[in-house]
C-alpha positions as CSV (number, residue, x, y, z in Angstrom):
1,X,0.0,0.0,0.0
2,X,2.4,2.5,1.1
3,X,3.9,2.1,-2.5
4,X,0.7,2.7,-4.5
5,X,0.9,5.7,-2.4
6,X,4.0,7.2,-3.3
7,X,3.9,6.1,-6.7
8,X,0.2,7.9,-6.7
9,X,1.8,10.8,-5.3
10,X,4.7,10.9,-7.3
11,X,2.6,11.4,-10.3
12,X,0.3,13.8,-8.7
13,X,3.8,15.7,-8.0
14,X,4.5,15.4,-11.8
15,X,1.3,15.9,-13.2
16,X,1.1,19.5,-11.0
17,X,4.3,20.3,-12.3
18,X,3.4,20.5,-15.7
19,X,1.3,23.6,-16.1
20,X,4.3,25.1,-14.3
21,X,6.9,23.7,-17.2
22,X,4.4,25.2,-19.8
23,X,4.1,28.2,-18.5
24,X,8.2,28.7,-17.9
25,X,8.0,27.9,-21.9
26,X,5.9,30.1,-22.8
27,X,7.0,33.3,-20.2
28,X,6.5,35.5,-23.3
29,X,3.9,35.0,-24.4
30,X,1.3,34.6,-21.7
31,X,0.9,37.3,-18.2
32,X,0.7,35.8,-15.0
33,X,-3.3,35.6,-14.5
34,X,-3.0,34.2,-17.7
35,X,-0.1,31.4,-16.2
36,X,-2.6,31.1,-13.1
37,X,-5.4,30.2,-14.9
38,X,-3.4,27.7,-16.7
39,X,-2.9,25.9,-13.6
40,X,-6.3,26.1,-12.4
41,X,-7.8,24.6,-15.3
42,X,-5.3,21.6,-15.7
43,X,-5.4,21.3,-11.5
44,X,-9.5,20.8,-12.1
45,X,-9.0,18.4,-15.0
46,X,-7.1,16.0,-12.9
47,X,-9.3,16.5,-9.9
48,X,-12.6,15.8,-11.8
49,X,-10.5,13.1,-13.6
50,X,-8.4,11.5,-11.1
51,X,-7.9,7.9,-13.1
52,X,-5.7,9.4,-15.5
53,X,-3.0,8.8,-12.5
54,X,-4.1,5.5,-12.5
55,X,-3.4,5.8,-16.7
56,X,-0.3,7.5,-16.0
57,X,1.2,4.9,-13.4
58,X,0.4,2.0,-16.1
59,X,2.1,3.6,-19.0
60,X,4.8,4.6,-16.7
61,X,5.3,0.7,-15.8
62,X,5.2,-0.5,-19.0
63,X,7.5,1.6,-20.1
64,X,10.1,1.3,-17.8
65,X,9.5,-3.2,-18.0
66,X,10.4,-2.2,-21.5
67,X,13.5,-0.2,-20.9
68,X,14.3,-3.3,-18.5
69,X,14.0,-5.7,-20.3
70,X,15.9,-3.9,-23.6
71,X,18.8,-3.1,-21.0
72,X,19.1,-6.9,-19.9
73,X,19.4,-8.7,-23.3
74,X,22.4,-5.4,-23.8
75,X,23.6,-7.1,-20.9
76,X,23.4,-10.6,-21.6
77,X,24.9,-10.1,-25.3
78,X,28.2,-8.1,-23.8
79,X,28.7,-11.2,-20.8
80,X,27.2,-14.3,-22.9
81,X,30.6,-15.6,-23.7
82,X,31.4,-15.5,-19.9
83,X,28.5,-16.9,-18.7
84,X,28.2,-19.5,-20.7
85,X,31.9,-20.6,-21.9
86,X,34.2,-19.5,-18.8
87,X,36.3,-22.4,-18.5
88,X,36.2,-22.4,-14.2
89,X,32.6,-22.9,-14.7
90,X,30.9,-26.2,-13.5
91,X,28.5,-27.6,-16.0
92,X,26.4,-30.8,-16.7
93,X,25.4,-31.4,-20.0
94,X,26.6,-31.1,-23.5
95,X,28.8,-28.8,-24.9
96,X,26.8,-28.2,-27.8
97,X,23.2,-28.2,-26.5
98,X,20.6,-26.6,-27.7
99,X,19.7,-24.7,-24.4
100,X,21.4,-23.9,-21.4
101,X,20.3,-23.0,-17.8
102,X,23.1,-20.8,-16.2
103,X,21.8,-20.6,-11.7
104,X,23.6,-18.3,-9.4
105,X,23.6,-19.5,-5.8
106,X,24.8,-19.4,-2.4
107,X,25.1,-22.9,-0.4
108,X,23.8,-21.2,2.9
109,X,20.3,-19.8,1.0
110,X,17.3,-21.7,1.8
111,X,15.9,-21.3,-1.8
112,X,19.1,-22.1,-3.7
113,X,18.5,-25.5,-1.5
114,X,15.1,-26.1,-2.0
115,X,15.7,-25.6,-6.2
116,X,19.0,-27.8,-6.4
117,X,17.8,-31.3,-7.0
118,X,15.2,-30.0,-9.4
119,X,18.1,-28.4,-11.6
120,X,20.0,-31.6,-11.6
121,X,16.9,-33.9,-12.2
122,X,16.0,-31.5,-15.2
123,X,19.8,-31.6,-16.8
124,X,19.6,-35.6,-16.1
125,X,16.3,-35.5,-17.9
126,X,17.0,-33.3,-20.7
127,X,20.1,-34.8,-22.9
128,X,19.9,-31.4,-25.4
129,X,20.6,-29.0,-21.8
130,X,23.3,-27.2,-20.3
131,X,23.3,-26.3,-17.0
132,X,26.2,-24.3,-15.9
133,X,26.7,-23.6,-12.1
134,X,27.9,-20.0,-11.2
135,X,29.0,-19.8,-7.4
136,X,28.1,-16.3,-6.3
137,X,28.3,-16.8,-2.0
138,X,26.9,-13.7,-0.8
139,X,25.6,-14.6,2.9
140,X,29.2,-14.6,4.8
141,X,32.6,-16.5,5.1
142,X,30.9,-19.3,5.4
143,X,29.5,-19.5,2.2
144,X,33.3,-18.1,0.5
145,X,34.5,-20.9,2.4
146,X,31.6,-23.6,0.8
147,X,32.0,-22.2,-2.4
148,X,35.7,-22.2,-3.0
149,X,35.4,-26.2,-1.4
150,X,32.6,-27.0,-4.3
151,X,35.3,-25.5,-7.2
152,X,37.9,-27.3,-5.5
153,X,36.1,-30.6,-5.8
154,X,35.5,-29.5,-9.1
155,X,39.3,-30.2,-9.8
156,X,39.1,-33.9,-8.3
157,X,36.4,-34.4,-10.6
158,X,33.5,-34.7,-7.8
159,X,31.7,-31.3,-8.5
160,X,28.6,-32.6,-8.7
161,X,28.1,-35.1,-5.8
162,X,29.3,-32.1,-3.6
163,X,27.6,-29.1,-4.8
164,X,24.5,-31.7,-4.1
165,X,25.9,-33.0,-0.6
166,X,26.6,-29.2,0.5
167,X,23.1,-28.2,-0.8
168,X,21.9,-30.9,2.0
169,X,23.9,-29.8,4.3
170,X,21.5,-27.9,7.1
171,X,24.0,-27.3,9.8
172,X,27.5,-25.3,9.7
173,X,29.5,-24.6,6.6
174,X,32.6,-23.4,8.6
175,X,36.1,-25.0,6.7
176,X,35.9,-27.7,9.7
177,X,32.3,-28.7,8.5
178,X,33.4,-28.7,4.9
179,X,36.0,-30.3,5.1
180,X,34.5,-33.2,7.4
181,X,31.8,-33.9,4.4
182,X,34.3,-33.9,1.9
183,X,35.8,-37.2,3.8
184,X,31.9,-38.2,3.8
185,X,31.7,-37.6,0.9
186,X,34.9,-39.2,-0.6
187,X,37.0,-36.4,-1.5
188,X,40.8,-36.6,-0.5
189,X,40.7,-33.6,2.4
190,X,44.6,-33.1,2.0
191,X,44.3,-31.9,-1.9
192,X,40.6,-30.6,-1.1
193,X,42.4,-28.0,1.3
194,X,45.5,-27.3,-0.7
195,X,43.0,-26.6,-4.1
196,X,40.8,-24.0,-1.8
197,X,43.5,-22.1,-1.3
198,X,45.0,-21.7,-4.8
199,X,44.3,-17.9,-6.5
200,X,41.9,-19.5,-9.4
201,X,39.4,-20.6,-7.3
202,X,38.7,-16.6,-5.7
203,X,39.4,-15.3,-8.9
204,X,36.8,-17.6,-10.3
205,X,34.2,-16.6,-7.5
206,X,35.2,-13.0,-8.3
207,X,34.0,-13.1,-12.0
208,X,31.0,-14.7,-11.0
209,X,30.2,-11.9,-9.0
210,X,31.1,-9.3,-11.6
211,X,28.8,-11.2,-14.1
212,X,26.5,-10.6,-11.3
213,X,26.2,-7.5,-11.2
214,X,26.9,-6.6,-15.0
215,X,23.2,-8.7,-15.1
216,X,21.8,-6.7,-12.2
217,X,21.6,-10.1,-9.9
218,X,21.8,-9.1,-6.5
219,X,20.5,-12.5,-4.6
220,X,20.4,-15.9,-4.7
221,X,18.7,-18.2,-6.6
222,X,19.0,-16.7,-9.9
223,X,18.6,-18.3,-13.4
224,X,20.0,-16.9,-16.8
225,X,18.0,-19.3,-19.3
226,X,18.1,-18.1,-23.1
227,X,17.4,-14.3,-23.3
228,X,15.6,-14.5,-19.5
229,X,16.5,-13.3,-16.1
230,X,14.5,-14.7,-13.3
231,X,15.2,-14.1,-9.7
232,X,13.8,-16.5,-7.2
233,X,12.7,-20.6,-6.9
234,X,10.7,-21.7,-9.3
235,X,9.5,-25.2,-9.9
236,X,10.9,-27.9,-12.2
237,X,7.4,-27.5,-14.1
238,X,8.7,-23.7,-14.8
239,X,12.4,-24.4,-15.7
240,X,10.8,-27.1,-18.1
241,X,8.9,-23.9,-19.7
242,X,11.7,-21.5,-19.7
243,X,13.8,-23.8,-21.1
244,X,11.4,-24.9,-24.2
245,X,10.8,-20.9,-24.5
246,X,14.7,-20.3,-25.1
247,X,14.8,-23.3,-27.5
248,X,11.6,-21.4,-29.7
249,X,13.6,-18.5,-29.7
């Protein structure tokens, strides 16, 4: 509510500023009762007319989805190689499918858990997908420290079965924790700890986060599929959709 409000009164504001405009334009030409009764009139239009706000607000919104939405396929066509070829980039899937589902996410977000066995059932299910995995740990050292552990089993060739076993995970993810399920988990701790530290594995967590915010993403779980941005979960049902959508494009 207290958005319809301001937006409502933001347009009031700029809807009583425009008599004012037009009469600064035209100073030479009309006298100040005349200016006045400029005002007046358009001031009683609105008043006996008050949806036109309501006109006003839509076409604003409209307008700007469109400017948005122009802005992020700019966006997407000046990072596309990046997000979808970087090298230090997980993936499942074919190199030369004919879609591909790029997720941003944080192993300490609720909703990056509750969407991570739907992403890998769909790239199991779908032998024409992609699915590239962009780290992007934005809720604390914790989630640096889970992140550069998932690249780092990335290099023993176990990404997958620990991206999935930290996504499970529901207590700590300090380095002891991490470390602990990589033994569960079957990793060798000793390379696992000597891999986390090595430069590549920030520097890869570092693009991720530029390519971030070059797309305007700025939290986790976040999807990149075709020419689409969505923020949020969304069902397997909707990634199916998304996915067929990119491939009709």
């Amino acid at each position: 509510m207290k958005r319809m409000l301001s937006a409502r009164g933001l347009a009031l504001a700029l809807c009583l500023a425009i008599p004012a405009i037009a009469a600064q334009a035209q100073a030479q030409v009309l006298s100040a009762p005349q200016e006045d009764a400029v005002r007046a009139i358009v001031r009683d239009f609105i008043l006996r007319n008050p949806e036109i706000l309501v006109e006003a607000l839509n076409a604003l919104e409209e307008k700007q989805k469109a400017e948005a939405a122009s802005g992020q396929v700019e966006a997407l066509r000046r990072v596309r190689a990046d997000l979808l070829q970087d090298p230090g980039s997980p993936a499942i899937g074919p190199a030369n499918a004919d879609a591909v589902l790029v997720q941003f996410f944080d192993y300490r977000c609720p909703y990056c858990k509750q969407v991570a066995e739907p992403v890998i059932a769909l790239a199991r299910a779908d032998p024409r997908l992609r699915v590239v995995f962009k780290e992007l740990p934005i809720l604390g050292p914790d989630s640096v420290v889970a992140s550069r552990a998932a690249l780092a089993a990335a290099m023993q060739g176990q990404y997958q079965k620990f991206h999935l076993a930290l996504m499970a995970r529901r207590g700590s993810l300090d380095e002891a924790s991490v470390l602990a399920l990589a033994k569960e988990s079957g990793l060798d701790q000793a390379r696992l700890r000597a891999d986390m530290a090595k430069p590549e594995v920030m520097a890869q967590i570092d693009r991720n986060r530029a390519l971030a915010r070059d797309l305007g993403i700025r939290g986790t779980p976040a999807f990149v599929i075709g020419d689409e941005i969505v923020p949020g979960a969304i069902d397997i049902d909707t990634m199916r959709q998304l996915v067929a959508r990119a491939r009709g494009r």
